[in-house]
Backbone bond lengths (Angstrom), bond angles and torsions (degrees), N, CA, C in turn:
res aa  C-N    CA-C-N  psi(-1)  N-CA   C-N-CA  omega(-1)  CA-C   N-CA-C  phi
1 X - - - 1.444 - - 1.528 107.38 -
2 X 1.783 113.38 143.15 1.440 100.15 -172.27 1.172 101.34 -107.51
3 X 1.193 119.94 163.85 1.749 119.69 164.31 1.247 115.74 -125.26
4 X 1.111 122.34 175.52 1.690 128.29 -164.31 1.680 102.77 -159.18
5 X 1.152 107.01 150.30 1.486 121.77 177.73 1.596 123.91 -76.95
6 X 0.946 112.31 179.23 1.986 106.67 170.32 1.174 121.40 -86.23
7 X 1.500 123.16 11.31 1.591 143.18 139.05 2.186 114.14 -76.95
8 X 0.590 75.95 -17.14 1.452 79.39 -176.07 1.401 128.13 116.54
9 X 1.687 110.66 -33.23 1.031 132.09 178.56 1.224 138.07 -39.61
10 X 1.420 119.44 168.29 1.902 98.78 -164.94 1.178 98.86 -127.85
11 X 1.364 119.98 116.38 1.945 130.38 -169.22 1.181 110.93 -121.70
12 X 0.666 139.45 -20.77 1.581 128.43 -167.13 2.330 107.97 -153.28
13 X 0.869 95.33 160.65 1.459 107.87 159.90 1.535 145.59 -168.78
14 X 1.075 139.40 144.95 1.580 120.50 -149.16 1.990 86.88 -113.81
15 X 1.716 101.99 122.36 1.444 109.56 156.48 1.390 126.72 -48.55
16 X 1.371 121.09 141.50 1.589 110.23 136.29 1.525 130.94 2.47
17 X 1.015 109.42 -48.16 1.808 112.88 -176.47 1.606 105.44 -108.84
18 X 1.225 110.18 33.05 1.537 108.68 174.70 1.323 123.48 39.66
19 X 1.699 108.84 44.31 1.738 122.43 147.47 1.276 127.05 -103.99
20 X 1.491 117.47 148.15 1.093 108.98 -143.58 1.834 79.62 -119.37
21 X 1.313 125.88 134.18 1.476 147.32 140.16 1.181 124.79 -96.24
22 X 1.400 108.53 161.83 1.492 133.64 178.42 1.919 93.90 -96.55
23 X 1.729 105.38 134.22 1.414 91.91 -173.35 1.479 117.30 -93.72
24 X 1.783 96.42 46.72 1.730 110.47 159.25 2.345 102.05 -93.83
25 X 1.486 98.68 -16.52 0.752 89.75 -177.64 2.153 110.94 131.11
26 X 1.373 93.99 -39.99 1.787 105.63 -175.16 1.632 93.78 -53.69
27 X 1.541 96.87 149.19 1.500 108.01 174.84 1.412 100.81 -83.37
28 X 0.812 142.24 173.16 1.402 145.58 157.98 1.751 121.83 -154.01
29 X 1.231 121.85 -9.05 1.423 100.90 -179.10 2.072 92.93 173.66
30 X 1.384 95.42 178.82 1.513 94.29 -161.43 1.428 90.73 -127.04
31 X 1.698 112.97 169.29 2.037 128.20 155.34 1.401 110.42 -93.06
32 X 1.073 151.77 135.13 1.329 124.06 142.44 1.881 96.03 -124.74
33 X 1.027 110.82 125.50 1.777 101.36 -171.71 1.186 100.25 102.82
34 X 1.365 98.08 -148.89 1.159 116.49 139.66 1.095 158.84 -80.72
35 X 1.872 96.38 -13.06 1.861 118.76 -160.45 1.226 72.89 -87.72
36 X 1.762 99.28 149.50 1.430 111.17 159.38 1.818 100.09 -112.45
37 X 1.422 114.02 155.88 1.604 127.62 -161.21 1.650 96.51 -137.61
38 X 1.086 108.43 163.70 1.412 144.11 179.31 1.775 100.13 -100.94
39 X 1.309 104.61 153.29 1.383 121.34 -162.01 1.932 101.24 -55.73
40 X 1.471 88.29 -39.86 1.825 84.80 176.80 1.300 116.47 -87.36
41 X 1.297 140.93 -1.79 1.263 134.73 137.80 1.167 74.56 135.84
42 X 1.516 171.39 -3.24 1.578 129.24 155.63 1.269 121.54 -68.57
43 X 1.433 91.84 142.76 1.807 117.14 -176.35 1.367 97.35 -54.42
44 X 1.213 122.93 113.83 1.559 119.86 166.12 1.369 114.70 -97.80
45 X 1.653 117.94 -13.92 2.019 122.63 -168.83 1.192 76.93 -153.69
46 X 1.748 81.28 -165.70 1.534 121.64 172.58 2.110 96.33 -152.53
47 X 1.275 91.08 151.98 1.163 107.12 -167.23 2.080 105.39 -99.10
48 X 0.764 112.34 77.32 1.752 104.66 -169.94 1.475 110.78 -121.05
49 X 1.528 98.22 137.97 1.806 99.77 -178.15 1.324 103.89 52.86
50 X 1.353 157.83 35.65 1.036 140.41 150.71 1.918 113.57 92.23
51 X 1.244 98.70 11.63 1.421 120.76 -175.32 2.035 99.40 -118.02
52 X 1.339 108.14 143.33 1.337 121.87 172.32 1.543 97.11 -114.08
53 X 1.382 115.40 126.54 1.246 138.60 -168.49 1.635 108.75 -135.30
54 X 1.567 102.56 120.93 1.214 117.13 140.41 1.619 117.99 -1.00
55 X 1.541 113.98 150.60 1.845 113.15 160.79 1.794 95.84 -76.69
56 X 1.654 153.43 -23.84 0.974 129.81 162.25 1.267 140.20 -82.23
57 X 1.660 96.95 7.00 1.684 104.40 -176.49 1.350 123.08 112.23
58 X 1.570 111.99 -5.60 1.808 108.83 -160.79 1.558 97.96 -101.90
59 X 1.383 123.39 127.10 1.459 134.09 -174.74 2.110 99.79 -54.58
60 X 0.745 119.97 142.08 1.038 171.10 169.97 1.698 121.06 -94.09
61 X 1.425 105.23 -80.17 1.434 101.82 -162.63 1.077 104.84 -144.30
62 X 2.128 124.66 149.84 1.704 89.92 176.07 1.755 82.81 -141.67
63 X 1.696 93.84 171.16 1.624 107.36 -177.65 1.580 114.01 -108.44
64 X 1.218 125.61 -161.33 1.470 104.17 -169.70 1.612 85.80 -93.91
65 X 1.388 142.16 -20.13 1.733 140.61 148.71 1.269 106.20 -18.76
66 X 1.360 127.17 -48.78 1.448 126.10 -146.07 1.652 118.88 -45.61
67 X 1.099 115.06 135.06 1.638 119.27 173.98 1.578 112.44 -168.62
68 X 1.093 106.72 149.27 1.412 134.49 -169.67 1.494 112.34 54.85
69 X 1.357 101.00 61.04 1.792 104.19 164.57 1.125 100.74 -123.39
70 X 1.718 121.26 -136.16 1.203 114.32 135.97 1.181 143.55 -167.58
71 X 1.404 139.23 -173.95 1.537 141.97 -94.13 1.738 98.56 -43.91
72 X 1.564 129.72 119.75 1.237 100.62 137.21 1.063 158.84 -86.82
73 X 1.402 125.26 161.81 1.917 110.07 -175.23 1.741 129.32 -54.71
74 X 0.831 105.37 -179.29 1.409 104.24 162.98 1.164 99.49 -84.26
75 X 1.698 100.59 152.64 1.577 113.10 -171.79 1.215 114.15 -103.17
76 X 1.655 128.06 141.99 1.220 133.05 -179.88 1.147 112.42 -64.29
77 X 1.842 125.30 160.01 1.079 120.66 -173.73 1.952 76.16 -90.21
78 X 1.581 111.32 138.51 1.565 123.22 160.48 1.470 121.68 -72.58
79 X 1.242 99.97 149.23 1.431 106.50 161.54 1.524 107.13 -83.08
80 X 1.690 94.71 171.38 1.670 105.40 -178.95 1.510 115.74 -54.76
81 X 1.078 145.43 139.35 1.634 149.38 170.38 1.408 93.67 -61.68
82 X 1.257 109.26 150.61 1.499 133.07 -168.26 1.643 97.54 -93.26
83 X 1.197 126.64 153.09 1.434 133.79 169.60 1.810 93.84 -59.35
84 X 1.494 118.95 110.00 1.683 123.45 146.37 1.609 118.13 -34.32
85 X 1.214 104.72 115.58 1.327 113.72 170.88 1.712 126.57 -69.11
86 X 1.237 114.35 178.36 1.363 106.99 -167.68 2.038 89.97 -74.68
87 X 0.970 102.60 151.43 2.006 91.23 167.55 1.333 98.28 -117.70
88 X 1.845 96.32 159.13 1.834 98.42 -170.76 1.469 96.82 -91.91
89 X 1.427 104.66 -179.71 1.470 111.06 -161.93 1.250 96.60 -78.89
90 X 1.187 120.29 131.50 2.161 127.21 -172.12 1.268 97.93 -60.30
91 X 1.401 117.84 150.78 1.420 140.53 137.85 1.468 120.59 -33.21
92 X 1.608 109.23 117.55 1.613 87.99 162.38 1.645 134.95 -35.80
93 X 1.200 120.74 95.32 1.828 107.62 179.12 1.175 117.31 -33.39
94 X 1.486 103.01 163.04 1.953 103.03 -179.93 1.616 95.13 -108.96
95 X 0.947 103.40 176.42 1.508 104.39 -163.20 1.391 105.00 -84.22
96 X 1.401 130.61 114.88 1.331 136.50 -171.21 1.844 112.01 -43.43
97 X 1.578 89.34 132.97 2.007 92.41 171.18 0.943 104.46 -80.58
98 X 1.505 121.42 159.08 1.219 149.85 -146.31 1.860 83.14 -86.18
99 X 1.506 111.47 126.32 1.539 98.31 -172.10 1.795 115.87 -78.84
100 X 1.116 99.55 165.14 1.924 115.70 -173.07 1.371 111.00 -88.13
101 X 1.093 130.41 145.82 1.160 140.12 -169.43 1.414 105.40 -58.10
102 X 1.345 147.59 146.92 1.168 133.61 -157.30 1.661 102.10 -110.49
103 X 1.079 116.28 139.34 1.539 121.29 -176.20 1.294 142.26 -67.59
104 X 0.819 167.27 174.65 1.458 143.25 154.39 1.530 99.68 -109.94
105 X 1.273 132.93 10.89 1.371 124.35 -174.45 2.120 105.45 -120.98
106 X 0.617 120.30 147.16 1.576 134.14 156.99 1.668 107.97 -44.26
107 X 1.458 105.05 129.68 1.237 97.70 -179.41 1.324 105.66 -101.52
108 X 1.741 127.79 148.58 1.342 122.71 -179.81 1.362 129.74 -48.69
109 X 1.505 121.32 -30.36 1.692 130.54 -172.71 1.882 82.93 -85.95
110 X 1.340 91.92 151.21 1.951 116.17 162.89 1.351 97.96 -77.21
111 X 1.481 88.46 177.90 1.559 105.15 160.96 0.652 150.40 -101.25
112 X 2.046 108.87 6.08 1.373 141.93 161.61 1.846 101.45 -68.20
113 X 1.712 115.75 -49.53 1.394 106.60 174.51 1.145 121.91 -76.11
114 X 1.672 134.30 23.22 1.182 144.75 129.60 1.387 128.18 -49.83
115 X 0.965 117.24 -58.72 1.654 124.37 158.85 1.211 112.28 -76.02
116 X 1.313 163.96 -14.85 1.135 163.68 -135.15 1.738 106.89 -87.00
């Protein structure tokens, strides 16, 4: 699944096996659920409707799934995806927070300062 920023742009995407890359290619973080986590296992989102959300709810990122956030942009035409790197073995996850009401607005941090 691809995702894109609140420019339109296309940054990140989650494999088949629920890893999450940067679409230069870097692994950066995993799904399990719904929470989405960082390579060492903190919950950094939640994955809902096709939207990557913040732990308070504010969209972040959306896929061509996306619904009930809001409006997204038009989408950039992407460059090629980078060869996926090897990813290190994840962090035990922490036990997912109880999720946040989901927003209808864009939250100020990306979804690069999700993993960060």
């Amino acid at each position: 699944m691809d995702f894109y920023d609140r420019n339109g742009r296309a940054t990140h995407y989650i494999n088949d096996a629920g890893k999450v890359y940067t679409w230069s290619g870097a692994p950066v973080g995993f799904v399990r659920g719904d929470s989405v986590y960082n390579n060492r296992g903190v919950q950094v989102g939640r994955l809902h409707q096709g939207w990557i959300r913040d732990l308070n709810g504010g969209a972040v990122a959306f896929s061509d799934r996306a619904a009930g956030g809001p409006i997204p942009p038009i989408k950039q035409i992407p460059a090629i995806k980078g060869i996926p790197g090897i990813p290190p073995i994840p962090g035990i996850p922490q036990i997912p927070r109880i999720p946040a009401i989901p927003s209808l607005s864009w939250c100020a941090r990306s979804v690069s300062d999700l993993f960060a």
